[in-house]
C-alpha positions as CSV (number, residue, x, y, z in Angstrom):
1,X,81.4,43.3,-41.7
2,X,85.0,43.2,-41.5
3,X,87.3,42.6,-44.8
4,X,89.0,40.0,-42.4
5,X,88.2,36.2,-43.3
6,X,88.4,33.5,-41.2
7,X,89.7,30.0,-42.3
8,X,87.0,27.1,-42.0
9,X,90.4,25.0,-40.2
10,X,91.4,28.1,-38.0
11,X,89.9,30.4,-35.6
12,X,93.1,32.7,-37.0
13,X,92.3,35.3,-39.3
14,X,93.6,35.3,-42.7
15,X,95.3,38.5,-43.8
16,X,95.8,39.4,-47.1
17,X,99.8,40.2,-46.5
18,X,100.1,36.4,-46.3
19,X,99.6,35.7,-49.4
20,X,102.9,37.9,-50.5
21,X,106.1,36.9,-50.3
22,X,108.9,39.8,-48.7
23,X,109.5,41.5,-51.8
24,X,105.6,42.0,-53.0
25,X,104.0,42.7,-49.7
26,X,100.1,43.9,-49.8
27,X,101.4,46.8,-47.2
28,X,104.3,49.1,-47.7
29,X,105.5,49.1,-44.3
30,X,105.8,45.4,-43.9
31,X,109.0,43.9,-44.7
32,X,109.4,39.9,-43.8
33,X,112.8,39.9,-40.6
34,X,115.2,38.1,-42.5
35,X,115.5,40.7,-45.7
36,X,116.6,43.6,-43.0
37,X,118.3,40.9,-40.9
38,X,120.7,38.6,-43.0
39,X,123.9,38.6,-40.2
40,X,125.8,39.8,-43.0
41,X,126.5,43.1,-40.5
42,X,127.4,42.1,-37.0
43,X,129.6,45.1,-36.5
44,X,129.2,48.2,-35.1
45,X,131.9,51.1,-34.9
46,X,132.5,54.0,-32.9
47,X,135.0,57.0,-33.6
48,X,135.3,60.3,-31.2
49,X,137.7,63.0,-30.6
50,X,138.1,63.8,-27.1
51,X,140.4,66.3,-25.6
52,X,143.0,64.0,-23.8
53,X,143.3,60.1,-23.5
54,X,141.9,59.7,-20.1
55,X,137.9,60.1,-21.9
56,X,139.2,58.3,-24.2
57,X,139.6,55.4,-22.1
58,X,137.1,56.1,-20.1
59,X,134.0,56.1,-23.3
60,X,136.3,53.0,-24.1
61,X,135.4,51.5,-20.5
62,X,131.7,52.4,-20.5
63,X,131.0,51.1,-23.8
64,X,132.8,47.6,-23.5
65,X,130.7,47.1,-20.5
66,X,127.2,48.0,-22.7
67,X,129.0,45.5,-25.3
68,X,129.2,42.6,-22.6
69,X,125.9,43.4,-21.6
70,X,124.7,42.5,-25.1
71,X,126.6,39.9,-26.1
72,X,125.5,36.4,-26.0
73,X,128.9,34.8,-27.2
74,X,132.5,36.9,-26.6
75,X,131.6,40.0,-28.7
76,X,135.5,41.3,-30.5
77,X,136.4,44.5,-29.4
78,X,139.0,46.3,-31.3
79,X,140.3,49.6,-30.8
80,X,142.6,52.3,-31.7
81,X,143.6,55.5,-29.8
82,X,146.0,57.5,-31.7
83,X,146.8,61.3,-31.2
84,X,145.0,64.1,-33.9
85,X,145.1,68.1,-33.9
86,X,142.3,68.7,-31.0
87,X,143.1,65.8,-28.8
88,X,142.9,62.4,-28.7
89,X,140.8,59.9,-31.8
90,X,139.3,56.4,-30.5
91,X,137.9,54.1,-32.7
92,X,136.4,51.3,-32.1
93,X,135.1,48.3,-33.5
94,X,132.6,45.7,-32.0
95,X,131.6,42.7,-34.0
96,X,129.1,40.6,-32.3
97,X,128.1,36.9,-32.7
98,X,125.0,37.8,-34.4
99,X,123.3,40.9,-36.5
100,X,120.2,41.4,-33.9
101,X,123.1,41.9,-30.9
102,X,124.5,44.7,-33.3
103,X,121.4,46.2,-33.6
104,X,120.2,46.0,-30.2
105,X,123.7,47.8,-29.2
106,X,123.0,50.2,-31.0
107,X,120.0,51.4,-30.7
108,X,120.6,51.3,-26.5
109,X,123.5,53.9,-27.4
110,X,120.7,56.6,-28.5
C-alpha cells in the first residue's frame, strides 16, 4: 500500500509537504516560488570586451532583440561602451517589468 492518503472530500492525494510552510518543507529540494521569486531582482547585466566597437554593437543588437522578445512591458536597456586596453568594454543593463522575465532572459542566453 502506498504512504499516500487520500482525503474523504478529495479524490487528490494528500502529501505530507503540505502540511509545511516554505521554510520547513518535509523535502529538501522543495522550496514554495515566491521565496526564490520575490521581484526584488528584475535586472540582468551583461559586460564583454570585444576587440573593436563594431561587436560591440553588434552583441548590443542581438541581445536587445532577445530582451524584446521577453519582455511583456518596455524592458530598460541601458548601456555603456567605453574604450579599455584590449578593445572595446560593453555593459549593459536590462531591468524587466518583472523577476520571472529576468530569469527567463537569462537562462535563454546559456
Amino acid at each position: 500500500m502506498s504512504d499516500v492518503t487520500m482525503s474523504s472530500k478529495s479524490t487528490q492525494p494528500l502529501h505530507s509537504i503540505n502540511k509545511y510552510g516554505a521554510e520547513e518543507t518535509a523535502a529538501c529540494c522543495c522550496v514554495d516560488v515566491g521565496t526564490i521569486m520575490d521581484n526584488t531582482d528584475c535586472t540582468a547585466s551583461y559586460s564583454h570586451v570585444f576587440e573593436n566597437e563594431a561587436q560591440a554593437k553588434e552583441m548590443l543588437q542581438s541581445l536587445t532583440e532577445r530582451a524584446r522578445g521577453v519582455e511583456s512591458e518596455p524592458c530598460e536597456i541601458t548601456s555603456r561602451m567605453e574604450k579599455v586596453d584590449g578593445g572595446v568594454e560593453l555593459n549593459i543593463d536590462f531591468t524587466f517589468s518583472c523577476q520571472a522575465e529576468t530569469m527567463i532572459f537569462q537562462l535563454a542566453l546559456r
